[in-house]
C-alpha positions in Angstrom: 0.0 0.0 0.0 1.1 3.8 -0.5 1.9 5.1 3.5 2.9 8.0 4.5 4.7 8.6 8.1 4.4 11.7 10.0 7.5 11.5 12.3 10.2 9.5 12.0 11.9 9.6 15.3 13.2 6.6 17.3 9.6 4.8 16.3 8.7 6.2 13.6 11.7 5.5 11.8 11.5 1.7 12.9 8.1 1.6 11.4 9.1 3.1 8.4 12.1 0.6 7.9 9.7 -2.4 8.8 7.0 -1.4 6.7 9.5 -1.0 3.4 10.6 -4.3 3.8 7.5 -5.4 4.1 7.0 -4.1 0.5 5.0 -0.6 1.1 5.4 2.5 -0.7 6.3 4.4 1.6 6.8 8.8 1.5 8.0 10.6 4.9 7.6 13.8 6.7 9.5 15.0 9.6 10.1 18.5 11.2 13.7 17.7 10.4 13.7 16.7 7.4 17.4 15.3 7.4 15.9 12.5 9.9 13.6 11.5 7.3 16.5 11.2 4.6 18.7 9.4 6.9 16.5 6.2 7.3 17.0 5.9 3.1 13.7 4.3 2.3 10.6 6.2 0.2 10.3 9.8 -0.9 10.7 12.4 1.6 7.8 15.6 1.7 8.3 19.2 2.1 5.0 19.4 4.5 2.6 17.0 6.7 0.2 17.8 3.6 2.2 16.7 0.6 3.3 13.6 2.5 -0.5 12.5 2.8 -1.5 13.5 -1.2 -2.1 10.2 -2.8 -1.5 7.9 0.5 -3.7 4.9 1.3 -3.1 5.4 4.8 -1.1 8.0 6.6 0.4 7.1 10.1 1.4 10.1 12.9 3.8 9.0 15.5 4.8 12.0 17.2 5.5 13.8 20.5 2.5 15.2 22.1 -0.3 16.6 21.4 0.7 19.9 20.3 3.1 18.5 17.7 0.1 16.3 16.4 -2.1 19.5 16.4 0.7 21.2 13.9 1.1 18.1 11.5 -2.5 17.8 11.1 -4.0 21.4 11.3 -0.7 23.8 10.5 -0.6 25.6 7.5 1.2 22.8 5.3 -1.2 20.2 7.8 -2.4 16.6 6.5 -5.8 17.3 7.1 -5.9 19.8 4.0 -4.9 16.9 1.9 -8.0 14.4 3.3 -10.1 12.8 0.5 -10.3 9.1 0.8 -6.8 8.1 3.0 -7.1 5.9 6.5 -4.8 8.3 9.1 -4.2 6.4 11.5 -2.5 8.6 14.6 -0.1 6.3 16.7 1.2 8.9 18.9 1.4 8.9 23.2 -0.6 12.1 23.4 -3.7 11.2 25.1 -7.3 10.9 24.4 -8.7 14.5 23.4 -6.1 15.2 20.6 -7.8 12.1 18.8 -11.7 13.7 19.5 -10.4 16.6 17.7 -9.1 15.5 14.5 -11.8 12.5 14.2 -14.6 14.9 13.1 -12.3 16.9 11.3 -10.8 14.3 9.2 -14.0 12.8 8.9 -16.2 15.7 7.5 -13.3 16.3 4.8 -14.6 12.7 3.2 -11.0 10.5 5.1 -11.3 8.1 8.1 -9.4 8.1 11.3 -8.0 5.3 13.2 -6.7 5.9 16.8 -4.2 3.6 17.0 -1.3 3.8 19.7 1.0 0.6 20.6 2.7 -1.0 22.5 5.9 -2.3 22.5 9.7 -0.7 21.9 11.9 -0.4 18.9 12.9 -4.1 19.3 9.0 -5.2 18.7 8.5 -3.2 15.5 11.8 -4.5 14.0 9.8 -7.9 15.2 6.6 -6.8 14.5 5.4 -7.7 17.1 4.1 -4.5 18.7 0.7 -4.5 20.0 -1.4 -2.2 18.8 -4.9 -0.6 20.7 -7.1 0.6 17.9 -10.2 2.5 18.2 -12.6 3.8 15.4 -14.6 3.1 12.9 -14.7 -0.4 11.6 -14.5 0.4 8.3 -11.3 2.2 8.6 -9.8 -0.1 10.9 -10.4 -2.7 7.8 -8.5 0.3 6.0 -5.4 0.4 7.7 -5.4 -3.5 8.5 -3.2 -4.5 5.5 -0.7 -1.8 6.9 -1.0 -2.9 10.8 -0.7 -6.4 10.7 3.1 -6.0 9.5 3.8 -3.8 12.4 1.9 -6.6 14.9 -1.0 -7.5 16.3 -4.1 -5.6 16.2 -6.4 -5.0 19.1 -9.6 -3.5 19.1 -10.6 -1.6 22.3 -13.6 0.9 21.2 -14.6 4.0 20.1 -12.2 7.3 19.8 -10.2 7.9 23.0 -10.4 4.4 24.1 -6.9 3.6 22.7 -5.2 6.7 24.1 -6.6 5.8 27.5 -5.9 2.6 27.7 -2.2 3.0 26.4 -1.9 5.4 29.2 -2.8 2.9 31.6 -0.3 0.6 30.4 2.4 3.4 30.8 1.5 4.5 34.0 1.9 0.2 34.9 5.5 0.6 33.6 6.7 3.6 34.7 5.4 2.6 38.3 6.8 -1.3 38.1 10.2 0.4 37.0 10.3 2.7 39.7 9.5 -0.1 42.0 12.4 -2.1 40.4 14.6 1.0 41.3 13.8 1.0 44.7 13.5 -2.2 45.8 17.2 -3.4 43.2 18.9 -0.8 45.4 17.7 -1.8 49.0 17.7 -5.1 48.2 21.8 -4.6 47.0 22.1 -2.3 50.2 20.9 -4.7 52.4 24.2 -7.1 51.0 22.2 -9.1 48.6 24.0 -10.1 45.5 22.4 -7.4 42.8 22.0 -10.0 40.2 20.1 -12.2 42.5 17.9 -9.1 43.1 17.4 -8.3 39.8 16.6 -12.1 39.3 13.9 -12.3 41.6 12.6 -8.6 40.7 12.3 -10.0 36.8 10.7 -13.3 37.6 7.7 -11.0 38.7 7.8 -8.6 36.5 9.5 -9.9 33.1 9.2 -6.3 31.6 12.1 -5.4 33.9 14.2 -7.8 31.4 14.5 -5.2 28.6 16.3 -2.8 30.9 18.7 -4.5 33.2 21.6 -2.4 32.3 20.2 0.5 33.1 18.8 -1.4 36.9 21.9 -3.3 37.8 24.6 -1.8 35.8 23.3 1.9 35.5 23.8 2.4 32.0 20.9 3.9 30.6 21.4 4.2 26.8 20.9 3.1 24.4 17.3 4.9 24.9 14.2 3.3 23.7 11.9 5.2 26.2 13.4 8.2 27.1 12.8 9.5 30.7 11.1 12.5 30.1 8.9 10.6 28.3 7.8 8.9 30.7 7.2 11.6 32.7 4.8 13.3 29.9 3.3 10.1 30.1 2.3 10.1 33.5 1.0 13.7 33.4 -1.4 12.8 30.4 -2.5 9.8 32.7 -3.1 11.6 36.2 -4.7 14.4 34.2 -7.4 11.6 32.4 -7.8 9.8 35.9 -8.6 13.0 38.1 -10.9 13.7 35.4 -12.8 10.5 35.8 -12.3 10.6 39.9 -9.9 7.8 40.1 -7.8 7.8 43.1 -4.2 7.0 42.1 -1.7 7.9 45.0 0.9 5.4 43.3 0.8 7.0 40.2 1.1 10.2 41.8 4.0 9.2 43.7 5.6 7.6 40.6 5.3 11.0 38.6 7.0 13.1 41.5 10.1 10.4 41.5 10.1 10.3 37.8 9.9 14.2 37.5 13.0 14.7 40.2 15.1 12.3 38.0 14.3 14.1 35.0 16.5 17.5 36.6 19.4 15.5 35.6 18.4 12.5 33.6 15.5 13.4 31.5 16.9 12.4 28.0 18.2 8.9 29.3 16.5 5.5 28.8 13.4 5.1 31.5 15.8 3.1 33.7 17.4 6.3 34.9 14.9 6.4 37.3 17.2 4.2 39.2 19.8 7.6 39.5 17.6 8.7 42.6 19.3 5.8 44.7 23.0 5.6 42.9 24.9 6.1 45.9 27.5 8.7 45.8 31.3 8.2 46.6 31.9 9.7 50.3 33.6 13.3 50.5 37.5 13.4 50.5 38.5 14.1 53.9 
């Protein structure tokens, strides 16, 4: 199929390698447009609009919401070019950027797919991400073709469902890998052997396993989920669950620790959380 990518950062420019192998036609956009030209696969646009012109499907994988708000609805925005195209908006920027651009995209004769995922760079080279979809069925049957080579397809209801349920699942590991922090330095303070803690910490939780150099070795790149991330993450959440009157003191407390590691460590891998207990060396006497 003819796709076009709206942002080829970290995962956007995994999906656009993984879905040019798979045989796609692909064209690119990204604010920096050298990005797009260094991945070397499909044409690469001057604007958000000219990369959507003539596209079966058109996937945005970007920041936040205010960067989605510009791709779509700037002055060079993909939703000028909407006629018959699936866009299918993969991004971690909550549930009301998606109501927006539904109706939008809608009334200008496209369909919209709300469709964020689950998974790291690893599981799109895989495809194997998983992949929360929410929107009409018709368009889901749209983008199908395209989605299946990026992983498996769930369906989780109508606009806004995905975003909220994705942040659900973040707000799960960003609070399990705090949790790992914590618990892989008492437990190493305490004189256990850190790869026995780590062991045991990972047998519950097998999510830790992707990051163990950032828990027991405190290396924290390569970054596939960048700190601050995470912390934009967990805003988004808390903001969507105050609104529905959840109570979520561990979430709360999660986004305070991850926000005082991000002073220092914001643009290292998630793990960095773990740099609030690195002990320091004792002062020369």
């Amino acid at each position: 199929m003819r796709v076009a990518i709206l942002g080829t950062g970290k995962m956007g420019g995994a999906m656009a390698r993984r879905l040019a192998s798979a045989g796609h036609d692909l064209t690119l956009w990204n604010r920096t447009r050298g990005r797009a030209e260094a991945l070397g696969v499909g044409r690469v646009a001057a604007s958000p609009a000219d990369a959507a012109q003539g596209a079966d499907v058109v996937i945005s994988i970007l920041t936040d919401a205010n960067a989605v708000r510009g791709a779509y609805l700037g002055a060079d925005g993909a939703a000028k070019a909407a006629k018959r195209q699936v866009f299918v908006e993969m991004s971690t920027a909550g549930p009301d950027i998606a109501k927006e651009l539904a109706p939008l995209i809608e009334k200008a004769g496209a369909q919209f797919v709300e469709a964020p995922v689950l998974g790291s760079i690893g599981a799109v080279e895989a495809g194997t991400l998983v992949i929360f979809v929410a929107g009409r069925e018709a368009a889901i049957e749209g983008a199908r073709p395209v989605l299946k080579d990026l992983g498996e397809v769930r369906r989780v209801g109508d606009i806004g469902s995905a975003a909220s349920l994705k942040l659900v699942a973040n707000s799960m590991l960003a609070g399990v890998s705090a949790l790992a922090a914590e618990l892989q330095a008492a437990g190493t303070g305490a004189g256990l052997n850190p790869e026995d803690v780590f062991w045991v910490l990972s047998r519950i939780a097998p999510v830790l396993n992707a990051r163990k150099a950032g828990f027991v070795e405190h290396r924290y790149e390569p970054v596939n989920f960048a700190l601050r991330d995470a912390v934009k993450d967990l805003r988004l959440a808390l903001d969507l669950y105050e609104r529905a009157g959840a109570t979520t003191p561990i979430t709360k407390a999660a986004r305070e620790l991850y926000e005082r590691a991000a002073k220092t460590a914001g643009d290292l891998d998630m793990s960095a959380i773990a740099t609030l207990y690195e002990r320091k060396p004792a002062p020369a006497k």
